[in-house]
Structures are given as C-alpha cells and as structure tokens.
N, C-alpha and C positions, 0 to 999 in steps of 0.2 A: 491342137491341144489347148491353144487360146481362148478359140470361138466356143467352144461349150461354157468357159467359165462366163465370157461378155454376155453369151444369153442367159444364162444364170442370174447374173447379177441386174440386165434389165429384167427379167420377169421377178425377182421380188422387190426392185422399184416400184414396178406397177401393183404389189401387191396390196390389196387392200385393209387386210386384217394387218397385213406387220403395219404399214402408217395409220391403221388407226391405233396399234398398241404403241408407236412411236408417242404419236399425240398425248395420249393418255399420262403417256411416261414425261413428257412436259410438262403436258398439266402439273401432274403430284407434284413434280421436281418448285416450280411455282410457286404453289399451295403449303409445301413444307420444306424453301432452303433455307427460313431461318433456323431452323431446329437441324438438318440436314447437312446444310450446304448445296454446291450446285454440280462439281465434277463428279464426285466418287456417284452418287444416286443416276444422274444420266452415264457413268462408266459400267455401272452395275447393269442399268434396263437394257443397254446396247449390248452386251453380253449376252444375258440372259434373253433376251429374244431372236439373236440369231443362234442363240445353242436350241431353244427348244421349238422354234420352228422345224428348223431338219430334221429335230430327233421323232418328229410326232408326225410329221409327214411322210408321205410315201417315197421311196429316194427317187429320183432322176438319174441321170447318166454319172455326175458329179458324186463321189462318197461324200461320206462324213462332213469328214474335215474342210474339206473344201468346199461345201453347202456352210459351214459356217464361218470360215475365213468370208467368204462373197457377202455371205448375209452379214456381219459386223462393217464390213465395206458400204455395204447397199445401206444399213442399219446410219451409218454417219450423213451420207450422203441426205438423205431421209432426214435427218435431225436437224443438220446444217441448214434446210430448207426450211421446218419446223421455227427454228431459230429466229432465224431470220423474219420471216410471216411473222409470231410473234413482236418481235422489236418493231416491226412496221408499225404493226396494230397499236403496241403502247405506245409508239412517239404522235403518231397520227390523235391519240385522248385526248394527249393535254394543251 
C-alpha cells in the first residue's frame, strides 16, 4: 500500500515540468514579495501545482487525492531545495 505512494512521490521529484514551474513560482514570489509577501503566494503555487498536475494528467495507480496529497509533499520537498539554492546563491553576491 506504501510502495505505490513512495514511487509516486519519487517520480514527480524527478519531474521536470513541476521544478521548473516550482522555479518559476520562486522566481515571481522574489520579484513581487514586497507587494505580496512570501508565505501565502509560495502556499498558493504549492497547491495549485500539485492539484493541476493530477488533474490534467493521465491517472497512475494512485487516485486523485492521493496524486495530490504526494504531489504537495514532492511540491515542498522541491521548494525546500529551490530555497535553499537560492539563499546560497544571494549570500555567495555579496
């Protein structure tokens, strides 16, 4: 019952289109959290990318709901790293 969700959840790690729309969703966050802020807009994109990934792709073994529970999972994990790269990168400028 496990092992289906843990493959799930590595194969949209390695997915390419969710981190680059992870990325993306940094970027903007970046670009506009003085006007923004920084939780709610990255709380928003983590959502919003694991609900409309499952819902527009072909399903797996995994339903719904659990295609997007994995994916908000894989979704943080993904950002966490985003984050992180990031903050390297700015302290490494200056």
């Amino acid at each position: 019952m496990i092992q289906p969700v843990i493959d799930l959840v590595q194969s949209q790690l390695l997915d390419p289109f969710r981190i680059g729309l992870i990325i993306g969703l940094v970027y903007t966050m970046l670009r506009t959290q003085e006007a923004t802020g920084r939780l709610i807009p990255l709380a928003a994109g983590v959502v919003f990318v694991a609900v409309i990934l499952p819902s527009t792709m072909p399903r797996g073994e995994a339903g719904l709901v659990t295609a997007i529970a994995a994916g908000i999972l894989s979704n943080l994990i993904i950002l966490g790293i985003v984050l992180l790269g990031w903050s390297l990168v700015s302290r490494l400028r200056r």
